[in-house]
VEXDREN-2710 file (C-alpha; in Angstrom, 1 decimal):
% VEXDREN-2710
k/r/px/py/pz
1/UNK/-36.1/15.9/18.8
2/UNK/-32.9/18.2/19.2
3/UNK/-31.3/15.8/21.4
4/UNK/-31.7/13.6/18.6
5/UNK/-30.0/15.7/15.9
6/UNK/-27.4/16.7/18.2
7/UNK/-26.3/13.1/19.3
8/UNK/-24.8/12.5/15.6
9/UNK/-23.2/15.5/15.2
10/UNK/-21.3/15.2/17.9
11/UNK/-19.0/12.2/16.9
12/UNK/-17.9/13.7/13.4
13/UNK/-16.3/16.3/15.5
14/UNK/-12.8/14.4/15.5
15/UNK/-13.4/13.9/11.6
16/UNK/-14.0/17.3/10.8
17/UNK/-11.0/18.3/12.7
18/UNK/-9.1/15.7/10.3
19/UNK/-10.8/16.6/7.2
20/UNK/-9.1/20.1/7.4
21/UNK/-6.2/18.4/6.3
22/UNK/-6.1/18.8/2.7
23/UNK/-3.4/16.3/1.2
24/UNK/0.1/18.0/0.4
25/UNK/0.9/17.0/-3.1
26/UNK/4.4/15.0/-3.3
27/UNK/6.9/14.5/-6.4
28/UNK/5.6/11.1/-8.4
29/UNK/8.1/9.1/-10.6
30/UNK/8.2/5.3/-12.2
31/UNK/10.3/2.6/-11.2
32/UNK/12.0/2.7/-14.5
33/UNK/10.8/3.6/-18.0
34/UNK/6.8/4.4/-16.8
35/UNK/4.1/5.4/-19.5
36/UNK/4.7/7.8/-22.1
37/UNK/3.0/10.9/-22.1
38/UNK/2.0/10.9/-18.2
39/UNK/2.4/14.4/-16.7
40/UNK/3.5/13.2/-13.1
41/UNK/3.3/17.1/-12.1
42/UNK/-0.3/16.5/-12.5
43/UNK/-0.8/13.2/-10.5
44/UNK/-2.4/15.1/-7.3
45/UNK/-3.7/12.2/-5.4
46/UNK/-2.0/9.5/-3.4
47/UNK/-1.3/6.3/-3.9
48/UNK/-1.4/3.4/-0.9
49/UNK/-0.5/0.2/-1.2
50/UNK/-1.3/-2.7/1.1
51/UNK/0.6/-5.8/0.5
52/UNK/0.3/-9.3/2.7
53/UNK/-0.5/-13.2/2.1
54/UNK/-4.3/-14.3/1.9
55/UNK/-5.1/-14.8/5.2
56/UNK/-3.3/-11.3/6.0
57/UNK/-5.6/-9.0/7.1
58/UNK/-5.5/-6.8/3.5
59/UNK/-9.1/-6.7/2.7
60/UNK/-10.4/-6.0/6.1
61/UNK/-7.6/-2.8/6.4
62/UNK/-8.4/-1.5/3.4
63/UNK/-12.3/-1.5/4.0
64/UNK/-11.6/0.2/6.9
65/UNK/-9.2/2.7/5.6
66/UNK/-11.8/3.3/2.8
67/UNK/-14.5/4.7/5.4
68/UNK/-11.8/6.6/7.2
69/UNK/-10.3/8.1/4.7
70/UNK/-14.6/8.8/3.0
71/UNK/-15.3/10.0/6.3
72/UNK/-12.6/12.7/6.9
73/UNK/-13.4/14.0/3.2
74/UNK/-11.1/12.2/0.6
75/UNK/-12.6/10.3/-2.6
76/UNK/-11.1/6.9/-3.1
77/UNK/-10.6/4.3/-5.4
78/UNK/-9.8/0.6/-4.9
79/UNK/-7.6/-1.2/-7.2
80/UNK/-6.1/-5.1/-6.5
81/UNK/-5.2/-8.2/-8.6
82/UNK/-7.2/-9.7/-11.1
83/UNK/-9.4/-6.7/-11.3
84/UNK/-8.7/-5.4/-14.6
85/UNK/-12.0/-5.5/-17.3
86/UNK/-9.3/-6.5/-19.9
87/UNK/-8.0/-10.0/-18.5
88/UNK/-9.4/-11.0/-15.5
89/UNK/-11.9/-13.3/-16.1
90/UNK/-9.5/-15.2/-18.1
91/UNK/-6.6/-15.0/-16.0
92/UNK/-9.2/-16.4/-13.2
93/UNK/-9.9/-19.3/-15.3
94/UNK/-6.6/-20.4/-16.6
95/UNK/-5.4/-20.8/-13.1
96/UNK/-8.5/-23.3/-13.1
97/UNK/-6.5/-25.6/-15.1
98/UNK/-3.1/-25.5/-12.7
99/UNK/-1.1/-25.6/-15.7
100/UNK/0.2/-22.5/-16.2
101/UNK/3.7/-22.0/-16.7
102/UNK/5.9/-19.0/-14.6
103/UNK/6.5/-17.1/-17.5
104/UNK/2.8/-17.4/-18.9
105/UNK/1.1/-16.6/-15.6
106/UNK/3.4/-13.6/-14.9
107/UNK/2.7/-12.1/-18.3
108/UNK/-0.8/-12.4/-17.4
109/UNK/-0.5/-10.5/-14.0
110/UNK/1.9/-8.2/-15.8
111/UNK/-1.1/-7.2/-17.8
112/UNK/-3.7/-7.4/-15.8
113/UNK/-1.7/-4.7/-13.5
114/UNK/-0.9/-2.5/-17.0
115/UNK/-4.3/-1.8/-17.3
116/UNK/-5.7/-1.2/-14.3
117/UNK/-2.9/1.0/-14.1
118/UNK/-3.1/3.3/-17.1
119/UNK/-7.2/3.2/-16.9
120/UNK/-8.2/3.3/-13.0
121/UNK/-4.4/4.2/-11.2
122/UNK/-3.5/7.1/-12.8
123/UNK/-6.6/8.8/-13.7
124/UNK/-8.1/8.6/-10.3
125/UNK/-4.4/10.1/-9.2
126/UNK/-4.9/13.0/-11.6
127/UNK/-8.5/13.8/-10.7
128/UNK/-7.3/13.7/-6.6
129/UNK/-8.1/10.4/-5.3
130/UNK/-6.8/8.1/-2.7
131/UNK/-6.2/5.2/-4.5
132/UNK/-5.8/2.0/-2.3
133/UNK/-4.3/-1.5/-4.0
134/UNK/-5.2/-4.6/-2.6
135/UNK/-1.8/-5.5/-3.5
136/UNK/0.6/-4.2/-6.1
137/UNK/3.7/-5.4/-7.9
138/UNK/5.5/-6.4/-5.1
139/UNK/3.4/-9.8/-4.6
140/UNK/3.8/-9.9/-8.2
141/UNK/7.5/-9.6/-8.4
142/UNK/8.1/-12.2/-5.0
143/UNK/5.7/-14.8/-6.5
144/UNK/7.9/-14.6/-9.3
145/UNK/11.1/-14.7/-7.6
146/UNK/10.2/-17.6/-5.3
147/UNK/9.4/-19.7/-9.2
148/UNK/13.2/-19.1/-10.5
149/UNK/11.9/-15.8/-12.7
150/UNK/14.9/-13.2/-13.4
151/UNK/14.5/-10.4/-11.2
152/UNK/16.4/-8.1/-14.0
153/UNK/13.7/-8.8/-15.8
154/UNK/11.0/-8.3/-13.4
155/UNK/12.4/-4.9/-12.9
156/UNK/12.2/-4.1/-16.7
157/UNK/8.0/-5.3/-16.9
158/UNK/7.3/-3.7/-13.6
159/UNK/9.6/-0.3/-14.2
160/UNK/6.1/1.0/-15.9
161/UNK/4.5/1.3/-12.2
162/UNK/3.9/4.5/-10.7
163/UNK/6.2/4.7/-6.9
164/UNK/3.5/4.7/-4.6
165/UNK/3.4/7.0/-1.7
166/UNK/3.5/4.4/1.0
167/UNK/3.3/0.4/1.2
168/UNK/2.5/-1.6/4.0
169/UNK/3.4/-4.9/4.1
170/UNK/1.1/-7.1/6.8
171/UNK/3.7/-9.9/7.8
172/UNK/1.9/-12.6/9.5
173/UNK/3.4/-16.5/10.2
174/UNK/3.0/-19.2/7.1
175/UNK/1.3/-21.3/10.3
176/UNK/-1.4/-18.3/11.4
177/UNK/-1.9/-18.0/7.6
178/UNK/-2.6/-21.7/7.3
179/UNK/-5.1/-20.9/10.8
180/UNK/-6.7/-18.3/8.8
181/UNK/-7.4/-19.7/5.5
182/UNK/-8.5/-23.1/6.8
183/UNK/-11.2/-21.4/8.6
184/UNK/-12.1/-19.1/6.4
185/UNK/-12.5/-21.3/2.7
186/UNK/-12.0/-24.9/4.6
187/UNK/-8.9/-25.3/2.2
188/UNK/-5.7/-24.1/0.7
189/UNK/-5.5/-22.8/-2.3
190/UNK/-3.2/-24.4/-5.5
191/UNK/-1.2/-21.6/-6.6
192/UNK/-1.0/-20.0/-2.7
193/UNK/0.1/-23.3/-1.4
194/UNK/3.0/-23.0/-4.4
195/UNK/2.2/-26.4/-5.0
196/UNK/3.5/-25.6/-9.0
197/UNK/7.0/-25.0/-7.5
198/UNK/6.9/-28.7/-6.5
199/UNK/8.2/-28.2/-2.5
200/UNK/6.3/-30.8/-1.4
201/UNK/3.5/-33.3/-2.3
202/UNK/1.7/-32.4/0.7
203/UNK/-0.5/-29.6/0.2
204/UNK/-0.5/-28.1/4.0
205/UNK/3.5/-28.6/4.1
206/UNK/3.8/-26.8/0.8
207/UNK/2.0/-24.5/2.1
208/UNK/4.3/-23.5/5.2
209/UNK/7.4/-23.6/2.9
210/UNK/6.1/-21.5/0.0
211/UNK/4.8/-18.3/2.2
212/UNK/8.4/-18.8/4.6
213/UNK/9.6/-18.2/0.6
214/UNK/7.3/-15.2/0.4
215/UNK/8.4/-14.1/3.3
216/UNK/11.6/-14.0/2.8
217/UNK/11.6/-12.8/-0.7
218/UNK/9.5/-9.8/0.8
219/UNK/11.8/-9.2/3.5
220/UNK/14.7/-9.0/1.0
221/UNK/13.1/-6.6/-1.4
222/UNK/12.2/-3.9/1.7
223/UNK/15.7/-2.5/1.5
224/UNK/15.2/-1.6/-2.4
225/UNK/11.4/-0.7/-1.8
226/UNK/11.1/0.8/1.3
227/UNK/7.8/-0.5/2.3
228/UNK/6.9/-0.4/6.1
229/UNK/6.5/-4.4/7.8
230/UNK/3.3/-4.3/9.8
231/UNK/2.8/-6.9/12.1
232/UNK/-0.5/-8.6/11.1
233/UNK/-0.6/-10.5/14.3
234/UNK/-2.6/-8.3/16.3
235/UNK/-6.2/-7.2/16.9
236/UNK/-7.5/-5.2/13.6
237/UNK/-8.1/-2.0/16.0
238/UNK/-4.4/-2.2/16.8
239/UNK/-3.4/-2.5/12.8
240/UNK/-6.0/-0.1/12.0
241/UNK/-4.6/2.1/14.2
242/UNK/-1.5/2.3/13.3
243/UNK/-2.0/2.2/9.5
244/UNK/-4.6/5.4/9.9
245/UNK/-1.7/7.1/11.8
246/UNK/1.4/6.3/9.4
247/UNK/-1.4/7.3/6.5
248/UNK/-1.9/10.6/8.4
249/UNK/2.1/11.2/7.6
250/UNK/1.9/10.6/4.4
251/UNK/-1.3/12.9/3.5
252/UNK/0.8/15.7/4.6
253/UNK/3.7/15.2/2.8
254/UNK/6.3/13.7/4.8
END
């Protein structure tokens, strides 16, 4: 029997030693004019963002982040697109009808992400969370930049989001996303394919030339953001590896 109780305790040792770390808190701000009446002073938490394609790797990084970051101590919250209580389900089935037009659809996202932000984002920050979003406004934004949208514009809707403390971007090749979602849902889906932008007829080809879009789009809006490019070509030790340690920075306040 005490070779049994001491078998488990012996592996949290390395999380305990991690746990110490209490988070450091860090200045917050808004992209631009934010939410009136938000003490930023008191916004304790952190706030980590995990961008990438579906196909990417997101949900499978963030699930393990989730019981990393539970295990060494920290309370989190998970936040992602088309998760608000306010619009979701019928955001979810307007994109049924693929007739939604750019501006209708970003509006739509625009408030789906408003909500979850004033009622889930910034509360959990206050009370000391880790809040992790399965995606944030940068899809958003490059989604709408690939369909002709202003990106003035774009700025102005999205300068209500809270900076986050880190983003990581998983960048992985339109043709292993193709790979990927093939043998995960046995098709493409409308609006990932961009098949609304009218590239190509051909699903699977409109496909490959919307994410090189995305891509690209993503790749030009690093030098304003900041966000770190991941390679999302590896093994998900490797990612999860490095992700834990760039996280590790960030908790203490570099």
């Amino acid at each position: 029997m005490g070779t049994t109780r001491r078998g488990p305790a012996s592996p949290p040792q390395p999380i305990a030693s991690r746990s110490v770390m209490v988070p450091k808190p860090t200045p917050k701000r808004f992209y631009g004019h934010g939410i009136p009446g938000v003490d930023l002073e008191k916004l304790s938490g952190k706030l980590i963002v995990i961008e990438g394609a579906d196909g990417s790797g997101r949900s499978t990084q963030i699930a393990r982040l989730v019981q990393w970051l539970e295990g060494c101590g920290h309370a989190t919250v998970q936040v992602g697109l088309k998760r608000s209580t306010l619009v979701s389900e019928e955001l979810e089935r307007a994109k049924q009808g693929n007739i939604l037009s750019h501006i209708t659809m970003s509006l739509f996202y625009a408030t789906d992400f408003a909500d979850q932000l004033e009622n889930i984002i910034l509360p959990a920050l206050k009370a000391g969370f880790m809040v992790l979003a399965d995606r944030y406004i940068y899809t958003l934004m490059v989604r709408d930049l690939v369909r002709g949208m202003d990106e003035a514009w774009l700025k102005n809707v999205y300068g209500i989001a809270l900076v986050p403390d880190a983003v990581f971007y998983l960048n992985v090749a339109p043709e292993q996303l193709v790979q990927r979602n093939f043998q995960k849902n046995h098709t493409l889906d409308y609006w990932e394919s961009g098949m609304d932008v009218g590239l190509s007829r051909d699903m699977f080809d409109c496909f490959l030339q919307y994410q090189a879009l995305v891509e690209k789009q993503f790749r030009r809006l690093q030098s304003t953001y900041g966000f770190t490019i991941v390679s999302g070509e590896r093994s998900v030790e490797e990612i999860n590896a490095e992700l834990q340690e760039k996280i590790e920075v960030v908790l203490v306040g570099k």
